[in-house]
C-alpha positions in Angstrom: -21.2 9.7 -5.5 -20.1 12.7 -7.7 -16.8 12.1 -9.3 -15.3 15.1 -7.9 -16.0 13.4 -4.2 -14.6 9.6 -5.9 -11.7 11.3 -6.6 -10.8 13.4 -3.5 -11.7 9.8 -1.3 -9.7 7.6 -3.5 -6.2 10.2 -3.4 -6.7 10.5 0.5 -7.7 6.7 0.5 -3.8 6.1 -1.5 -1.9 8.5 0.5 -3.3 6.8 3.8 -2.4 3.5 2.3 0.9 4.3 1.1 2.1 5.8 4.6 1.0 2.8 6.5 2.5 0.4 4.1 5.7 2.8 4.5 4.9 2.2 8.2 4.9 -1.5 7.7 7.8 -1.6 5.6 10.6 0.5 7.6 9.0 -1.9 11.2 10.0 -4.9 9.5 13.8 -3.6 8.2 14.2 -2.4 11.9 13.2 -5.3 12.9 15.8 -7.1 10.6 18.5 -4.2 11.8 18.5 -1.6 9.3 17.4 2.0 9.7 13.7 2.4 9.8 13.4 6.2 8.7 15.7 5.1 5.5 12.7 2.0 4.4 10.3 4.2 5.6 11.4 7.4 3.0 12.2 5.0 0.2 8.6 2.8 0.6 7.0 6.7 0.4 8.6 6.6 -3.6 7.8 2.9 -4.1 6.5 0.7 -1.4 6.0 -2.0 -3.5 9.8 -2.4 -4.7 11.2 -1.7 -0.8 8.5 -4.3 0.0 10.1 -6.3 -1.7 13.2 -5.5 -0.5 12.8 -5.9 2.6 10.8 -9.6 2.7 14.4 -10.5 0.5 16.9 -8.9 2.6 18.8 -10.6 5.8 18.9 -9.8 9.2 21.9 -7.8 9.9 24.7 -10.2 11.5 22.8 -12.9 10.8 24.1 -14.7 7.8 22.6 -18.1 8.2 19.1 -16.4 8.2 16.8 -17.4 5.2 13.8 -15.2 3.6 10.7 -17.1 5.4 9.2 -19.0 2.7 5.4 -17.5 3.6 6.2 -14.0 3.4 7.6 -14.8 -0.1 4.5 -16.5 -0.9 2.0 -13.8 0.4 4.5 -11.2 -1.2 3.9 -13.4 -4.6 0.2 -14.3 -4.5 -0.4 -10.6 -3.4 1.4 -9.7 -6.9 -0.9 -11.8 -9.0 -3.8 -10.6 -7.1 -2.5 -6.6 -7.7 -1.9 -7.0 -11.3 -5.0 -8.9 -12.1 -7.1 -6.4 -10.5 -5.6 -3.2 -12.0 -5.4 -5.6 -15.7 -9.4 -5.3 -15.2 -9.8 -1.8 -15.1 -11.5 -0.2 -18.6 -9.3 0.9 -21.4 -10.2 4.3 -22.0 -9.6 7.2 -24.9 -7.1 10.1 -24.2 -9.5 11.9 -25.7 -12.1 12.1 -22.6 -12.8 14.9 -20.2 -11.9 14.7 -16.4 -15.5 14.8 -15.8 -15.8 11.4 -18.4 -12.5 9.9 -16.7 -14.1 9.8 -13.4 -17.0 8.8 -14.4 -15.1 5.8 -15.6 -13.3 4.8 -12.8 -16.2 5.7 -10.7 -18.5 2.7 -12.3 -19.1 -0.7 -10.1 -17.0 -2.9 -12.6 -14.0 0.1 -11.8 -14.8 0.6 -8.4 -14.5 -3.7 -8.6 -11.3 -3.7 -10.1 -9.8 -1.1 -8.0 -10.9 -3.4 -4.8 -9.9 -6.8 -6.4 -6.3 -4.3 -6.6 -6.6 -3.0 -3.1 -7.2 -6.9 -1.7 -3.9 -7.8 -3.6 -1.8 -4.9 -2.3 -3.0 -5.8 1.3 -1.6 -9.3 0.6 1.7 -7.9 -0.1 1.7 -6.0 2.8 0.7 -8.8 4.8 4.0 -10.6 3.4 6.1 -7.7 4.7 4.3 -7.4 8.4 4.4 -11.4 8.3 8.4 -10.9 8.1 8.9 -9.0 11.1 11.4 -10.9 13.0 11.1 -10.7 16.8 14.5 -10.7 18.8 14.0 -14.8 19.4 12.4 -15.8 16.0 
């Protein structure tokens, strides 16, 4: 695969994942009462930190609810897994062309890393979906 192509699959490849965790994100705070469309804007900026948010946040009217141990878990392990994948990614030089760059992150140990990222993300996300609360749970 050419770089050029890399590239254009992996920025179509984050946007998708960034509107379905968005997706994921504003479902559970509805589900908790607050306003979907407002969780689903702010995961667009940072999903990760309204993920967060919202596994930590109570159920409106609801103030004997507790944050469900295994969504803080996933949310937790998902983190480690995240982080260690995108702490394996190569160092590179400022001084390399695009051409270079993507070359780079186009290699099997990148394209590795960037999975062994992906894998933790989805574990994070998992920890939000996990925290959906039904009407009866």
């Amino acid at each position: 695969m050419d770089p050029l192509t890399f590239a254009t699959v992996g920025l179509f490849g984050l946007v998708g994942f960034n509107i379905a965790a968005a997706w994921v994100t504003g479902r559970t705070a509805r589900s908790k009462g607050y306003k979907f469309a407002a969780f689903f804007v702010f995961s667009l900026v940072s999903w990760f930190i309204t993920a967060v948010v919202a596994v930590f946040i109570k159920p409106k009217g609801d103030k004997s609810a507790k944050t469900r141990l295994n969504s803080v878990v996933m949310l937790a392990i998902g983190t480690v897994v995240e982080f260690t994948g995108l702490g394996m990614l190569p160092e590179v030089s400022e001084n390399l062309t695009d051409e270079q760059l993507l070359e780079i992150f186009a290699s099997q140990s990148s394209v590795g890393a960037i999975a062994v990222a992906l894998a933790g993300a989805l574990i994070v996300v998992g920890g939000v979906a996990n925290d959906y609360r039904s009407n009866n749970a």
